[in-house]
C-alpha positions in Angstrom: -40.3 9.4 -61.6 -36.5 8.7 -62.2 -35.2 8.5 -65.2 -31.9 7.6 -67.0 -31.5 8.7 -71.0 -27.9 7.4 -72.4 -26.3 8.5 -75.4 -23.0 8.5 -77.2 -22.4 5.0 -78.0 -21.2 3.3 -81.1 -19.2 1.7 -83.1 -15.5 2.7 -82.1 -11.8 1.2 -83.8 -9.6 -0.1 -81.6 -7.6 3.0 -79.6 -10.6 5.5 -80.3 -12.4 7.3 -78.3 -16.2 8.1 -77.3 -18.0 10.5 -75.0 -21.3 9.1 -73.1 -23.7 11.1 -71.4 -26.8 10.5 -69.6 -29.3 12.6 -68.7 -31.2 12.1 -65.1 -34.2 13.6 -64.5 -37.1 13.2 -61.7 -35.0 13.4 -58.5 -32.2 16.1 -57.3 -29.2 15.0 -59.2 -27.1 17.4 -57.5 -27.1 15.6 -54.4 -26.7 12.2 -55.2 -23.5 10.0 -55.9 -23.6 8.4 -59.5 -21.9 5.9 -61.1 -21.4 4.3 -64.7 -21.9 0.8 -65.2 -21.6 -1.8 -67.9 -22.6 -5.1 -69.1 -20.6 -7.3 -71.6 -22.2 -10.5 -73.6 -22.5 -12.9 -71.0 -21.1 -11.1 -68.4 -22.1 -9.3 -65.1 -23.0 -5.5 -64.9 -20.1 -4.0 -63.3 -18.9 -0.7 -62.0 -16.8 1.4 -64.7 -16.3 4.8 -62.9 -18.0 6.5 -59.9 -18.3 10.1 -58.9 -19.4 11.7 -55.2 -22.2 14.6 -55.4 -20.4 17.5 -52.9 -16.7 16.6 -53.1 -16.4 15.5 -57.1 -14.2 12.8 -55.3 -13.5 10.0 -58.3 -13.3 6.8 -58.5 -12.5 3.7 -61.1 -12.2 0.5 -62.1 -8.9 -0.8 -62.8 -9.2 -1.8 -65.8 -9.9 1.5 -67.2 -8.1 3.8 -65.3 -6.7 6.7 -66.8 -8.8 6.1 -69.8 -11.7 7.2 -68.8 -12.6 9.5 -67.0 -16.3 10.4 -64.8 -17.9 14.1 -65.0 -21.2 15.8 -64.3 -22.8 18.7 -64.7 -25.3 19.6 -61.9 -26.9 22.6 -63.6 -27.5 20.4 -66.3 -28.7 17.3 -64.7 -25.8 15.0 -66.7 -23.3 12.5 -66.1 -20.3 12.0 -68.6 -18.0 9.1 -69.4 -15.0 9.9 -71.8 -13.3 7.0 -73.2 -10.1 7.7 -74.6 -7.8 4.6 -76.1 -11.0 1.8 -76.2 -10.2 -1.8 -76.2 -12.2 -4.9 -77.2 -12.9 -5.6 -74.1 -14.4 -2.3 -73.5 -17.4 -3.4 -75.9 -20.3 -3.5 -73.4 -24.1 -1.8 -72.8 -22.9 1.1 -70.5 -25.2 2.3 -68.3 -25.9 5.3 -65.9 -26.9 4.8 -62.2 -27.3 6.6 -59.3 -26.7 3.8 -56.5 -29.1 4.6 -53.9 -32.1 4.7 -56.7 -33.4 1.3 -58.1 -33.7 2.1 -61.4 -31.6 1.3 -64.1 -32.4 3.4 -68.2 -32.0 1.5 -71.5 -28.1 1.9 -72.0 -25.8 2.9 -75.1 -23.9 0.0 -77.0 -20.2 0.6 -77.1 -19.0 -1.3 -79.4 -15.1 -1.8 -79.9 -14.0 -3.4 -83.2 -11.6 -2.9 -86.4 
């Protein structure tokens, strides 16, 4: 059974930072793409940061390149998020996904606020 566990999130100031990690379990995680998502209040999911299984090739969504950056650890079966300089607008549900899977895990609330 896949499964998604994220962690890390809270309650940030404005230009702080957090480190998200979600750990995947029930299919081999070293050979699938994954991806960090998140949902806002009233807003569509969309895609934060994505990272290729073989190559570690990177990718990011504008608006929060080169502030975060997308890592995993194979041997360990986790994905990372690290969120440096957080913004308002950062405050979202931030989920873990590996894109050829349908199944999404519970999320962690980032929340960005003075």
């Amino acid at each position: 059974q896949v499964r998604f566990v994220e962690s890390g999130g809270g309650l940030v100031q404005p230009g702080g930072s957090l480190r998200l990690s979600c750990a995947a379990s029930g299919f081999t995680f070293s050979t699938h793409n994954m991806a960090w998502y998140r949902q806002a209040p009233g807003k569509e999911r969309e895609l934060v940061a994505f990272i290729a299984s073989a190559s570690g090739i990177t990718h990011y969504a504008d608006s929060v390149k080169g502030r975060f950056t997308i890592s995993r650890d194979n041997a360990k079966n986790t994905l990372y998020l690290q969120m440096n300089s957080l913004k308002s607008d950062d405050t979202a549900v931030y989920y873990c996904q590996a894109p050829k899977l349908p199944t999404w895990g519970q999320g962690t609330q980032v929340t960005v606020s003075s």
